[in-house]
C-alpha positions as CSV (number, residue, x, y, z in Angstrom):
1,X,135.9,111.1,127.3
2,X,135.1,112.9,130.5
3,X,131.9,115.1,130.8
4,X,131.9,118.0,132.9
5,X,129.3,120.7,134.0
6,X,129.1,124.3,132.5
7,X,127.7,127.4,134.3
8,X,127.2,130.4,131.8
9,X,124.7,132.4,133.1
10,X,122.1,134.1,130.3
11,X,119.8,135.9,132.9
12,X,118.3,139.5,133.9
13,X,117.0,140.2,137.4
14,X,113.7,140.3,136.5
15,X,114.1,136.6,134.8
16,X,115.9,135.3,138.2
17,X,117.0,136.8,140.8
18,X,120.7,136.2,141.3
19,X,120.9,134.7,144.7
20,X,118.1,132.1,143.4
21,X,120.6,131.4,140.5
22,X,123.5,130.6,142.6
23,X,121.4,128.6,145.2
24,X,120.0,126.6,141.9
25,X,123.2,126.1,140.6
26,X,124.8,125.1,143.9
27,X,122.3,122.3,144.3
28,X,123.3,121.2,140.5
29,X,126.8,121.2,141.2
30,X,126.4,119.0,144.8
31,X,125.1,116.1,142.7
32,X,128.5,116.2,140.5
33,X,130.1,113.8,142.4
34,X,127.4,111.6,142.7
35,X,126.3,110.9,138.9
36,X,130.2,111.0,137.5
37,X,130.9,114.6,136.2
38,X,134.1,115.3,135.9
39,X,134.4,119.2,136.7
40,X,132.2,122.5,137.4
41,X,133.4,125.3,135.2
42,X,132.0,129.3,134.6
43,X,133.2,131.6,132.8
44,X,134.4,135.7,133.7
45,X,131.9,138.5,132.1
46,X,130.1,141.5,133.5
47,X,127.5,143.7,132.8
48,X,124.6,142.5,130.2
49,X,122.4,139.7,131.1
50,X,125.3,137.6,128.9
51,X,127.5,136.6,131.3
52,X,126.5,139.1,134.1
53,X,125.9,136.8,137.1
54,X,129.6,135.6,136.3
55,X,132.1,138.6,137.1
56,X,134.4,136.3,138.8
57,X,134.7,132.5,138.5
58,X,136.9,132.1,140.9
59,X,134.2,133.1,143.5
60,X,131.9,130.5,142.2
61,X,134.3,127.9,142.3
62,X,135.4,128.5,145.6
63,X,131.7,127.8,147.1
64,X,131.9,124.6,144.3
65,X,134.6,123.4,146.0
66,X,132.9,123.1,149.1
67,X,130.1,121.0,147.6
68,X,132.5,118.6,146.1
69,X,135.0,116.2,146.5
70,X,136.4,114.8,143.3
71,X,135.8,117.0,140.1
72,X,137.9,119.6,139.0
73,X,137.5,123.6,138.8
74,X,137.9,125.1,135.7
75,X,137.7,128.7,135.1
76,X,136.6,129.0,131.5
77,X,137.9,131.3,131.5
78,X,139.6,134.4,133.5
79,X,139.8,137.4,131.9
80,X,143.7,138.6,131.8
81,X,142.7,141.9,129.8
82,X,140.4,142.9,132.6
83,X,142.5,141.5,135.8
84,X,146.3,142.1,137.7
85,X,148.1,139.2,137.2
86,X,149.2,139.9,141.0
87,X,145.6,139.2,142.1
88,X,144.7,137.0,140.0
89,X,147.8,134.6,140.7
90,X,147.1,135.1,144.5
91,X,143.2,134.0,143.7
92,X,143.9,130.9,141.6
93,X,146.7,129.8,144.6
94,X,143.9,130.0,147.4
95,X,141.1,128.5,145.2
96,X,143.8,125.8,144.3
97,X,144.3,125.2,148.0
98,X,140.5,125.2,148.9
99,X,139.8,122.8,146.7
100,X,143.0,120.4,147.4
101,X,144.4,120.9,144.2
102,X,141.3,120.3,142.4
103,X,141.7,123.7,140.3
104,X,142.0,124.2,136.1
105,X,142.8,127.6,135.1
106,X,141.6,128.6,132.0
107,X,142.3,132.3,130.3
108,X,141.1,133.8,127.7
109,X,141.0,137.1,125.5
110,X,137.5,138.3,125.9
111,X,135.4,139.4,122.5
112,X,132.6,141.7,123.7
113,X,133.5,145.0,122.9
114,X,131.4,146.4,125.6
115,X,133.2,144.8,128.7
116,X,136.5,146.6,126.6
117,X,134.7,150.0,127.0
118,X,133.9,150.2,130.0
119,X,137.1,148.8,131.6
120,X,138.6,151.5,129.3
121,X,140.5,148.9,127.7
122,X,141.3,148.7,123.6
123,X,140.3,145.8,121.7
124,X,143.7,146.0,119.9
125,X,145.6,145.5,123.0
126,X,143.7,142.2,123.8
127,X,146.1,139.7,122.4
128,X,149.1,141.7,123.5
129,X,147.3,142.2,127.4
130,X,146.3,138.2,127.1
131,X,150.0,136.6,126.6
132,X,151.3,139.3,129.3
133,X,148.9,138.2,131.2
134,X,149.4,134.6,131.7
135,X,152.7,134.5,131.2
136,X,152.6,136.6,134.7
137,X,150.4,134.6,136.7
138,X,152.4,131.4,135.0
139,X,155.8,133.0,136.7
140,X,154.6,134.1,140.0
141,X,152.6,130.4,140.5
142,X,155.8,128.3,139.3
143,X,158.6,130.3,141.6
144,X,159.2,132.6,143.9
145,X,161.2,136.0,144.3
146,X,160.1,136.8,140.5
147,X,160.3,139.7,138.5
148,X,158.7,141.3,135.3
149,X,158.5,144.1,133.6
150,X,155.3,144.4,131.0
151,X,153.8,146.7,128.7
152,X,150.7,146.6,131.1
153,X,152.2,145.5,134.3
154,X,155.3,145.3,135.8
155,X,156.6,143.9,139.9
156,X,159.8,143.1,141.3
157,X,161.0,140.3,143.7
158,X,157.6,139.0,144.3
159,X,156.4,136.0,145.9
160,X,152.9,135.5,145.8
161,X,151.1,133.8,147.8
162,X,149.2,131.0,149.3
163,X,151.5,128.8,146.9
164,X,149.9,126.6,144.8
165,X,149.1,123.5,146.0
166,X,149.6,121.6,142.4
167,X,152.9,122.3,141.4
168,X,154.8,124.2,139.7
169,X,151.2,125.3,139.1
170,X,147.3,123.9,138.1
171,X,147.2,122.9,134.6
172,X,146.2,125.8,132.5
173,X,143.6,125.7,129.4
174,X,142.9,128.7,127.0
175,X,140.2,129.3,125.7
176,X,139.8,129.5,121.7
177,X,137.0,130.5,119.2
178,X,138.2,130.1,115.6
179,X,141.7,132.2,115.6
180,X,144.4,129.4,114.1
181,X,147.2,131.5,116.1
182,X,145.7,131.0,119.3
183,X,145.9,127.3,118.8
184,X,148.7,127.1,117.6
185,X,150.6,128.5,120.4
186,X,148.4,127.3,123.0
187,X,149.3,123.8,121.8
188,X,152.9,125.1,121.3
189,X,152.9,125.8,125.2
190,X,151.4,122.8,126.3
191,X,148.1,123.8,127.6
192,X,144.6,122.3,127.1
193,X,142.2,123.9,124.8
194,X,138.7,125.2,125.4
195,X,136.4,125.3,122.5
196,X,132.8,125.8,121.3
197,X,131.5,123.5,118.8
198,X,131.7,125.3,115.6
199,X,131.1,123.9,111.7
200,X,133.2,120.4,112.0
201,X,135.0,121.0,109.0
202,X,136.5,124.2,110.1
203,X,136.6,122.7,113.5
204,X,138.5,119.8,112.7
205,X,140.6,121.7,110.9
206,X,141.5,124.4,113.9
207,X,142.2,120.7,116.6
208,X,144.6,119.8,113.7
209,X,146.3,122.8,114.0
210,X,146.6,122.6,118.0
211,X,147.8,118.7,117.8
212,X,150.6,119.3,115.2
213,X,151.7,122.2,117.1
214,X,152.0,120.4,120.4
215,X,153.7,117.6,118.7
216,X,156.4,119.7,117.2
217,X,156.9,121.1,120.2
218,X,157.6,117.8,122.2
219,X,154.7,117.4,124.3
220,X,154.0,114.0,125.6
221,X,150.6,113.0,124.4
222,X,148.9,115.0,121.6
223,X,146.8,117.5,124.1
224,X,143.2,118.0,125.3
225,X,140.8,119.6,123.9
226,X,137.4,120.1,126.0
227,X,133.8,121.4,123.8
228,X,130.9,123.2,125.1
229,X,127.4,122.0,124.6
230,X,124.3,122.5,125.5
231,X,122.3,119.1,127.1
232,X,119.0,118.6,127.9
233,X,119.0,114.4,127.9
234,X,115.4,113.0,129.2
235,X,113.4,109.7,128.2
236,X,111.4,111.4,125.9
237,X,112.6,113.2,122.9
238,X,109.6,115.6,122.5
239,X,109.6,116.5,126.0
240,X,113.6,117.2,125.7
241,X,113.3,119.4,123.1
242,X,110.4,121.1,124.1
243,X,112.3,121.9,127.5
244,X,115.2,122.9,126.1
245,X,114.2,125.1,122.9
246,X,113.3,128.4,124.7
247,X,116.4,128.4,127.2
248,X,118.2,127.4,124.3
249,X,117.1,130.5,122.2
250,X,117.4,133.1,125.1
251,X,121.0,132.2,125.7
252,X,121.2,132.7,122.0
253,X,119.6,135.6,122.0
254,X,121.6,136.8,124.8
255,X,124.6,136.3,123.0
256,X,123.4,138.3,120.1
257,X,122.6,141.3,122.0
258,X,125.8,141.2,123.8
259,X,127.9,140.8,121.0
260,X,126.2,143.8,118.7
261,X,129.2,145.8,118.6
262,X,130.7,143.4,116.2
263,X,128.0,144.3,113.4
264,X,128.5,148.4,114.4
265,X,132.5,148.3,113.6
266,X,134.3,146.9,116.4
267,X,138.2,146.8,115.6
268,X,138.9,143.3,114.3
269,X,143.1,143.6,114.4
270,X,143.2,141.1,117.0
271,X,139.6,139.4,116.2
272,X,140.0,138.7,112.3
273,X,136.6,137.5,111.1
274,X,135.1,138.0,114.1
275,X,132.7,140.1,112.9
276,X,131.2,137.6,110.5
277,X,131.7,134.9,112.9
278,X,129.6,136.3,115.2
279,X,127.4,137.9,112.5
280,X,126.3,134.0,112.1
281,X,126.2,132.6,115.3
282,X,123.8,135.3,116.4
283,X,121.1,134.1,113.9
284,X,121.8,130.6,115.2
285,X,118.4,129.0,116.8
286,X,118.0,125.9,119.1
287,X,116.6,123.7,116.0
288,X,119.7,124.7,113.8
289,X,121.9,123.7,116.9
290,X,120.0,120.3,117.1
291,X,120.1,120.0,113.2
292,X,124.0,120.2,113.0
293,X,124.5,118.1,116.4
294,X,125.8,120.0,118.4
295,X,122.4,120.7,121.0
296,X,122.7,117.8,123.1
297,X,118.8,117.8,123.1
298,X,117.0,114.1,123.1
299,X,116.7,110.8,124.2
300,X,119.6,109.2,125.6
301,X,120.3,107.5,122.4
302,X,120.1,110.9,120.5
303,X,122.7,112.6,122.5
304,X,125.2,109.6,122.1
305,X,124.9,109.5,118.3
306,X,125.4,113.4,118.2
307,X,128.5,113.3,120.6
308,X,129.9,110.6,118.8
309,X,128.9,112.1,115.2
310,X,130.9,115.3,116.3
311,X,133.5,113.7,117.9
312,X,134.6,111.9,114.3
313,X,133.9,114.8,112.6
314,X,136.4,117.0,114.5
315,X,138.7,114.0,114.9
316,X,138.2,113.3,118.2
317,X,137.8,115.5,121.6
318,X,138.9,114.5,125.1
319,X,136.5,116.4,127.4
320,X,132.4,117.8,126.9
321,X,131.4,120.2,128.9
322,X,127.5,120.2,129.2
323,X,125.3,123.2,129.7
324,X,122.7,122.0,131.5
325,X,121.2,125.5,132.8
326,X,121.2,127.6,129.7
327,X,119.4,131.3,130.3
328,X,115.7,130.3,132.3
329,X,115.9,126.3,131.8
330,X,113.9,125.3,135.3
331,X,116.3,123.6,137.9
332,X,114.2,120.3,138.4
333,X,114.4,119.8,134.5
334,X,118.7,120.3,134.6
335,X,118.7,118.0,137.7
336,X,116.7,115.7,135.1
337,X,118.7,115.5,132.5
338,X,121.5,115.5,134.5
339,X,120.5,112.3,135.7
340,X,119.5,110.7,133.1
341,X,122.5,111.6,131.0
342,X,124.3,110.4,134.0
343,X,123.0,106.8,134.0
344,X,121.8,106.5,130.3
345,X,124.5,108.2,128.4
346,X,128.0,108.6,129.8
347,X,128.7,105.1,130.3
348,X,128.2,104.4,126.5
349,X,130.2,107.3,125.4
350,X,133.2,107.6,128.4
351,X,135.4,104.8,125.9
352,X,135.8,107.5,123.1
């Protein structure tokens, strides 16, 4: 199992000023190579404290790649619904080539029916917008002189470039919630799979559905699945969770108030059960996410019985990738656990 590092920003102005956020998270991601961490990945959202300091990952990466050598650059994820696949294709090339071909691109549908609004975008075009979407940006990395014509956007003998510098393209990842559909054809296509770490049960059951799928399709391998979690791994297991509980909550809470459409009638054609879905994970706390093993927060030997717990539970994961700056967590405490997971942890757990 490989363990990466996750930058979702949870923040408002007035909690940290953005340039102070990025200089924090720059230091974070220049030890990366040094303890072991297999990749730096941020997500795409805009405007609410949710996600704000995140319009494009791409950007982020870019000054990531400059502070690392060895692990990869995920987007988790662009935003096809919200992006040209011209641009975008172009983006992903150049960060591909700044980083030496060191880049994972990771799409995914978006679910926060404000960012729809105000790009004047309808929820119910977001599945048809996402497979346009990457399909696109798939074409114009893999060849050149290509041509489409989309519902959303069309081009003709194009050749995009800077070429990619991992060919025909990086490896692409989607990123899935709890729709069967999308995993099913994401493992149908052959791409890796981006989750969070719901109920195990349903979970396990969702990964079965990706695995089969990529096997009927003839994949080599049965796929990769990467989970997000949040980690706060220090010596003492009071002091851990102590640490992590409030930056734990806000991004909670953040989420919540993001998300509030969904309890106000958001369309669900394209997000069945989304509504309840969310509905739940908004009353979610940091001692519930403990509880059910999924909050990384504890002693070295706490975290390695939860990953491993949740890793037979689901039937088995290839990737973690650990939030270790949730909303206002402190940077010397992330650089901390980082650490200490680092040494403690990851050895034990990098033969699942």
């Amino acid at each position: 199992m490989q363990f990466g590092l996750n930058f979702f920003p949870c923040l408002s102005p007035a909690e940290k000023p953005a340039a102070q956020y990025f200089r924090e998270a720059m230091h974070l991601i220049g030890l990366a190579d040094e303890l072991g961490y297999s990749h730096i990945r941020q997500v795409e959202h805009y405007f609410h404290p949710y996600g704000g300091y995140s319009p494009n990952p791409i950007v982020f990466l870019a000054a990531a790649a400059q502070r690392t050598q060895n692990a990869r650059l995920v987007t988790g994820a662009v935003l096809p619904a919200f992006n040209n696949p011209l641009k975008l294709a172009g983006e992903i090339g150049m960060l591909d080539g700044l980083s030496g071909g060191r880049l994972d691109a990771g799409f995914a549908r978006a679910f926060l029916p404000h960012e729809f609004a105000t790009f004047g975008v309808s929820l119910d075009d977001s599945r048809k917008r996402f497979d346009e979407g990457v399909a696109q940006v798939r074409l114009l990395l893999s060849a050149e002189n290509v041509s489409s014509q989309g519902q959303f956007h069309s081009f003709r003998n194009v050749t995009s470039y800077p070429r990619p510098t991992q060919r025909p393209h990086p490896p692409i990842w989607v990123a899935a919630t709890g729709t069967p559909q999308t995993f099913e054809e994401s493992g149908r296509a052959g791409f890796g799979i981006m989750t969070i770490p719901l109920e195990p049960k349903r979970m396990r059951e969702l990964i079965g559905i990706y695995r089969e799928a990529w096997r009927l399709a003839g994949h080599p391998g049965r796929g990769t699945v990467m989970s997000n979690f949040i980690m706060c791994c220090l010596p003492s297991r009071a002091e851990a969770l102590e640490l992590a509980r409030e930056p734990t909550n806000g991004h909670l809470r953040g989420l919540a108030a993001a998300a509030s459409d969904w309890a106000k009638g958001a369309s669900t054609k394209d997000y069945p059960g989304y509504d309840r879905m969310i509905a739940q994970v908004s009353k979610e706390t940091f001692e519930d996410q403990v509880a059910k093993g999924v909050g990384l927060a504890g002693t070295p030997e706490d975290v390695i019985a939860m990953v491993r717990a949740y890793n037979d539970e689901v039937g088995g994961f290839e990737a973690a990738s650990l939030h270790v700056a949730p909303s206002t967590m402190l940077v010397d405490v992330a650089e901390r656990a980082m650490r200490h997971f680092a040494a403690e942890a990851m050895p034990k757990l990098a033969g699942l």
